[in-house]
C-alpha positions in Angstrom: 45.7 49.1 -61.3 46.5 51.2 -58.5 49.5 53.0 -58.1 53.2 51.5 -56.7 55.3 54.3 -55.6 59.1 53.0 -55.0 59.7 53.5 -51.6 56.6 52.0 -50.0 57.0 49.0 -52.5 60.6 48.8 -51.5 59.6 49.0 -48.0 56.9 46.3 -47.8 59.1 43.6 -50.1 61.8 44.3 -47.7 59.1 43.3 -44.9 58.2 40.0 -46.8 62.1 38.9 -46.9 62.3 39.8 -43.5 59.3 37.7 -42.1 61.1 34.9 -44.7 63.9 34.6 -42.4 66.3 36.6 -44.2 69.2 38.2 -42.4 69.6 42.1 -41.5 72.4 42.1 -43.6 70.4 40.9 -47.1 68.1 43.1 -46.4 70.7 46.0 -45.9 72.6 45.1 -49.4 69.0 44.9 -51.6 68.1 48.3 -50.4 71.8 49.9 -50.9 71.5 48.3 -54.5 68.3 48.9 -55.3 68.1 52.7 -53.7 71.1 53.3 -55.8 69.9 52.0 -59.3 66.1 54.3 -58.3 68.3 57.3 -58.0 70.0 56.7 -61.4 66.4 56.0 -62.6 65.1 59.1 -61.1 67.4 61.0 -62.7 67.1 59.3 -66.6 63.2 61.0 -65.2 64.2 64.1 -64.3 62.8 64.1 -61.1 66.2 64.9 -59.5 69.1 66.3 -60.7 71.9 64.2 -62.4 74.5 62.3 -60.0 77.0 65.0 -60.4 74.6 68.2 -59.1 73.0 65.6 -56.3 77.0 64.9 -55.2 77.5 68.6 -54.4 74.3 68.7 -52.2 74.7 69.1 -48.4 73.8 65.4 -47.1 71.2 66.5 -45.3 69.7 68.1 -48.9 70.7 65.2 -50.7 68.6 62.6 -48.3 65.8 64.9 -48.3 66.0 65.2 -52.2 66.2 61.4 -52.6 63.3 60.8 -50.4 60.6 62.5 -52.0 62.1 61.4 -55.4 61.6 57.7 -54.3 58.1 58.6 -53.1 57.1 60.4 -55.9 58.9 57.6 -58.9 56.1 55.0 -60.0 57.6 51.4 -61.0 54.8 51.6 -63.9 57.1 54.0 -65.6 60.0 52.4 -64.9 61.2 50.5 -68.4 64.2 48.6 -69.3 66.4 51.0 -71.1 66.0 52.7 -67.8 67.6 49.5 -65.7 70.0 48.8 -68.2 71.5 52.5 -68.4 71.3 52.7 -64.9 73.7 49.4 -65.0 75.9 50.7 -67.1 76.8 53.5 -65.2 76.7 51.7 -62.0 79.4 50.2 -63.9 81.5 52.4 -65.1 81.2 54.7 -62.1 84.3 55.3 -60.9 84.8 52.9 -57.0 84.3 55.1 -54.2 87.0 53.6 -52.5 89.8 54.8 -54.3 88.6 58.0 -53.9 92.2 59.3 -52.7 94.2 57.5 -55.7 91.5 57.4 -58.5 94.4 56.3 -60.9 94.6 52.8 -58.7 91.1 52.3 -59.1 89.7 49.6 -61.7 87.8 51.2 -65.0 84.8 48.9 -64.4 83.4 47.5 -61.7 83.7 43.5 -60.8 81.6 41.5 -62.8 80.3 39.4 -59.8 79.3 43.1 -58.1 77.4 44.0 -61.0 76.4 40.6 -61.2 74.9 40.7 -57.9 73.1 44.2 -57.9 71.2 42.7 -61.6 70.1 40.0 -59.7 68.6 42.1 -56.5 67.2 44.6 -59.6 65.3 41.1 -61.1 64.3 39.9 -57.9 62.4 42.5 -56.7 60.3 43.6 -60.4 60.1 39.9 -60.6 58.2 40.3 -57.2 56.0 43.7 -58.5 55.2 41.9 -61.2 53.8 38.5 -59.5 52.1 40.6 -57.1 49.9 43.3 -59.3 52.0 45.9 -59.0 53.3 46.7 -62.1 51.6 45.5 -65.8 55.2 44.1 -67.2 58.3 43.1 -65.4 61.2 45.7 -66.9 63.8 43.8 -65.3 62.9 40.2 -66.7 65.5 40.6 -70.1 68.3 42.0 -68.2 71.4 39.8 -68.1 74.3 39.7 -65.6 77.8 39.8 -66.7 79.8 36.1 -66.8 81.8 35.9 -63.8 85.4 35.4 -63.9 86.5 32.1 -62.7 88.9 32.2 -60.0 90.7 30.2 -57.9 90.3 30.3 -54.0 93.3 32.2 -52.5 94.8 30.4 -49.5 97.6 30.6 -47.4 100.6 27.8 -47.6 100.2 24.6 -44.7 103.3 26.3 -43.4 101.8 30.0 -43.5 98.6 28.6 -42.0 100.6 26.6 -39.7 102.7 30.3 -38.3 99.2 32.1 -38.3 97.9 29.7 -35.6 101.2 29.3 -33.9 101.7 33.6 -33.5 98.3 34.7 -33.8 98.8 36.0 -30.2 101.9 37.8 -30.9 101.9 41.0 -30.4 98.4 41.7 -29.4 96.8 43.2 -26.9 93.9 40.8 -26.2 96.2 37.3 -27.1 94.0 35.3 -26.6 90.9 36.4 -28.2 93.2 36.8 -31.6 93.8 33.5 -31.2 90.1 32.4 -30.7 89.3 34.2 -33.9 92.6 32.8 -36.1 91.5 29.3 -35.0 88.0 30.1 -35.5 88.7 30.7 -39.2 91.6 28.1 -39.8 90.1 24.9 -38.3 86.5 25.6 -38.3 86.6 27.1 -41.8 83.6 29.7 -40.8 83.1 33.2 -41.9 83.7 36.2 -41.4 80.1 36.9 -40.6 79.8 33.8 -38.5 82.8 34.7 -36.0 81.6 38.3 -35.2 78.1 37.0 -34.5 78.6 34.1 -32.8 77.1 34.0 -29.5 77.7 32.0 -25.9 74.7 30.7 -26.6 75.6 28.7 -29.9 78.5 26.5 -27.7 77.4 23.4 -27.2 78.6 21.1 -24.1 80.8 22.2 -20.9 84.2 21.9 -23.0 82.5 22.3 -25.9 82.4 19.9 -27.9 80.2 21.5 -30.8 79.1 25.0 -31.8 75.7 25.8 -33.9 76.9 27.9 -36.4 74.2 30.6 -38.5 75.5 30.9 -41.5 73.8 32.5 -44.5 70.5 32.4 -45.4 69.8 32.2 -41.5 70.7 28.0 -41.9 72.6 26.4 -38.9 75.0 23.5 -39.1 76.8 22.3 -36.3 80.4 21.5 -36.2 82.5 19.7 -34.1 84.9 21.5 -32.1 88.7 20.8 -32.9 91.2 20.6 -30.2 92.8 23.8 -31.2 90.0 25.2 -31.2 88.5 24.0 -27.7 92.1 24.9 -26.3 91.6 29.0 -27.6 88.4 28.7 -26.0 89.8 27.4 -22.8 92.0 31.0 -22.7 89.9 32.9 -23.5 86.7 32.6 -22.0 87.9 33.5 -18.6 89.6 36.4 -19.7 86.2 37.2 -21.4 84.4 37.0 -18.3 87.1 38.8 -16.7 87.1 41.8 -19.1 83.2 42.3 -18.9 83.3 42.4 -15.3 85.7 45.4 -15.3 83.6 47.1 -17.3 80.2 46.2 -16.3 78.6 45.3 -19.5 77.3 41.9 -20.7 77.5 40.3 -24.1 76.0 38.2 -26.3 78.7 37.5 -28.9 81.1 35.1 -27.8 84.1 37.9 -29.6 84.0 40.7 -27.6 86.2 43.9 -28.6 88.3 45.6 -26.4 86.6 48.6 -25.8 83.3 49.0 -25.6 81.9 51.7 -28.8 78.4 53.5 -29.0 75.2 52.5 -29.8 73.4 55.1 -31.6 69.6 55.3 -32.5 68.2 56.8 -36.1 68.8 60.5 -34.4 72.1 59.9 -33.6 72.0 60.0 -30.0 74.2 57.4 -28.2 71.9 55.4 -26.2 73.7 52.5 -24.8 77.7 50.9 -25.1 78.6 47.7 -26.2 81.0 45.1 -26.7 79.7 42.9 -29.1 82.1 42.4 -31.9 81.6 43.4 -35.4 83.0 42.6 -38.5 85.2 45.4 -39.0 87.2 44.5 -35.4 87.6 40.9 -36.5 89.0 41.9 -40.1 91.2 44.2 -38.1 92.8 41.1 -35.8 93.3 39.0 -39.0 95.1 41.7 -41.3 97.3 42.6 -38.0 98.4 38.6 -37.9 98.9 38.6 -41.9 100.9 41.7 -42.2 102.9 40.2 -39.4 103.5 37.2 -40.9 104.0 39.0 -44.4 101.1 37.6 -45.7 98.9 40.2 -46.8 98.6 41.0 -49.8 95.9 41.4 -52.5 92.6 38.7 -52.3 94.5 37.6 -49.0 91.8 38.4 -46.2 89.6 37.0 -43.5 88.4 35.0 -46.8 91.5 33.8 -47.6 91.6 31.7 -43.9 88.6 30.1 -44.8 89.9 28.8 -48.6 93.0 27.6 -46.4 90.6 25.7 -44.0 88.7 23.7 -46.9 91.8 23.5 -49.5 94.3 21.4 -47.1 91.2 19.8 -45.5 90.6 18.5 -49.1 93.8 17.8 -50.4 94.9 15.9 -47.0 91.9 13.9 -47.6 90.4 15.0 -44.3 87.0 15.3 -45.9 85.3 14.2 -48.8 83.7 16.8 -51.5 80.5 16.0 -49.6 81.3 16.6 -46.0 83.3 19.5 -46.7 80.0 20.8 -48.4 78.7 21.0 -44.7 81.3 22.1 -43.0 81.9 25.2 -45.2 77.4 25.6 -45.3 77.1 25.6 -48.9 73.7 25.1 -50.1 75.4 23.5 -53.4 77.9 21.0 -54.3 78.7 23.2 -57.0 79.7 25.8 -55.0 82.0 23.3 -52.7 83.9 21.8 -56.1 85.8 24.3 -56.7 88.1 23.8 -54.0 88.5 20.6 -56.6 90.4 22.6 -58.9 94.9 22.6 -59.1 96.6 25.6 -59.2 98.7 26.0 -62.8 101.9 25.9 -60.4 100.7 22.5 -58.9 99.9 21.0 -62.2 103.0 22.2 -63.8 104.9 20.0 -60.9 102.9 17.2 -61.1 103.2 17.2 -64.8 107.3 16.5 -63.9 106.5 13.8 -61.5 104.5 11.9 -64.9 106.6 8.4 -65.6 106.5 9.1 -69.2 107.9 12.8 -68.4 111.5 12.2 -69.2 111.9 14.6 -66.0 114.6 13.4 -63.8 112.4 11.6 -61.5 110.1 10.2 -63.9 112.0 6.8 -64.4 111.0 6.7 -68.2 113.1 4.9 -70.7 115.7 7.0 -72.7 
């Protein structure tokens, strides 16, 4: 059996997703996970120094270092006890972003994030393995942690209700932050699918419809609420206006305010754009929630979208079903647990019981 080096392995599975129609993004989180778990591995090897010594390494050194070690680490020798250690302290490792305040950080990392990095892990020694890479599959025994069960976080009908009412307030582009609040509260789409929507998903002069790309690369196509065709309305021209001024064009119907570098591999800026990202559109949301005094923890972009399909399915708006496509989820599964009563709704509903003996509940003394 010939040889399977990591890195040109990595490198040519990656290309397979790609030509599968998987998005930049996938393909951005397998290789984050995966290059991450093959420097643990590289270390159990000894092939480069533990995660400690590699830490204190310019990050120059430290890429350079990594490089070789991925070119130079066959998955042949790669065994289970490897994966699993390298797991475990993926999981205990202490969250880089509480780097500042280490004693607000969690001791473990999230089940559903270890969760997802054993699944990238299995995927891809799955894939060695089918294709004659490797003589065994190390990865095949490994089991993901059980996910908590939790319950979507959404903002109040009144909250929701403020958030598209002042989502201009304040702001210095009005009418784009409104574009993106209504984007998320009546269209019920992503934070993905805002920052990359383009002109040319808009269907019809008003419009009446938008294609949206959600994941996995599958569209669905939506109708276009009034609230929503009204934010559009504003803001288009003031779009048009804005790129004008600055003499840039866009494809993304969200465009940012100022336009930000685009930088190739060596760093060197070689164009500007306006394009929105994801980072400017969580920025407009978390402005509107901390003005509304909203924001707090689980309550994000996210949260806009749980609002969206919650009071669409309690009001009866849509059934189980058509929610399912609004929201793109590839199961039903998925879509039912927007089924599920909060213990403070239940608890209320429990008083309203005729057999209760609450004060409303009519039942015979």
């Amino acid at each position: 059996m010939a040889t399977s080096a990591y890195a040109p392995t990595l490198e040519r599975w990656l290309q397979r997703l790609a030509n599968a129609g998987r998005s930049s993004r996938t393909l951005a989180a397998y290789r984050a996970d995966l290059d991450d778990t093959m420097a643990t591995v590289a270390a159990v090897h000894g092939i480069i120094p533990p995660r400690p010594q590699l830490a204190r390494l310019a990050p120059d050194e430290r890429e350079r270092v990594l490089l070789e070690a991925f070119d130079r680490l066959e998955l042949s020798t790669v065994s289970f006890d490897d994966l699993d250690e390298a797991i475990a302290e993926f999981r205990t490792r202490p969250d880089p972003r509480y780097r500042v305040n280490p004693q607000r950080g969690p001791a473990e990392r999230a089940p559903a994030t270890v969760a997802r990095r054993t699944a990238a892990i299995r995927t891809f020694f799955a894939w060695c393995y089918s294709t004659g890479r490797i003589p065994a599959d190390p990865a095949a025994k490994l089991e993901a942690p059980k996910r908590r069960k939790r319950l979507p976080r959404a903002l109040t009908e009144a909250v929701a209700g403020q958030a598209l009412d002042q989502s201009g307030a304040g702001a210095r582009w009005p009418e784009r932050d409104q574009l993106i609040i209504a984007l998320a509260l009546a269209c019920g789409l992503r934070l993905e699918e805002i920052s990359t929507l383009r002109l040319d998903q808009l269907v019809g002069t008003r419009p009446d419809a938008i294609v949206v790309r959600g994941k996995g690369d599958k569209e669905r196509r939506l109708g276009v609420p009034p609230v929503v065709q009204e934010a559009l309305a504003a803001y288009l021209p003031t779009r048009a206006a804005r790129l004008a001024k600055l003499g840039l064009d866009a494809r993304t119907v969200i465009v940012s305010s100022r336009p930000r570098a685009v930088r190739d591999r060596e760093g060197e800026v070689v164009a500007l754009t306006v394009e929105s990202s994801r980072e400017s559109v969580a920025y407009v949301v978390d402005r509107l929630l901390r003005h509304l005094g909203a924001r707090q923890a689980q309550i994000r972009v996210h949260a806009l979208r749980h609002t969206f399909a919650t009071l669409g399915l309690r009001e009866g708006a849509f059934s189980l079903r058509q929610l399912q496509v609004a929201l793109g989820h590839s199961s039903l599964a998925t879509t039912q647990i927007y089924t599920e009563v909060a213990d403070e709704e239940l608890a209320a509903a429990m008083q309203l019981h005729p057999l209760s003996g609450g004060p409303r509940s009519g039942a015979r003394r």
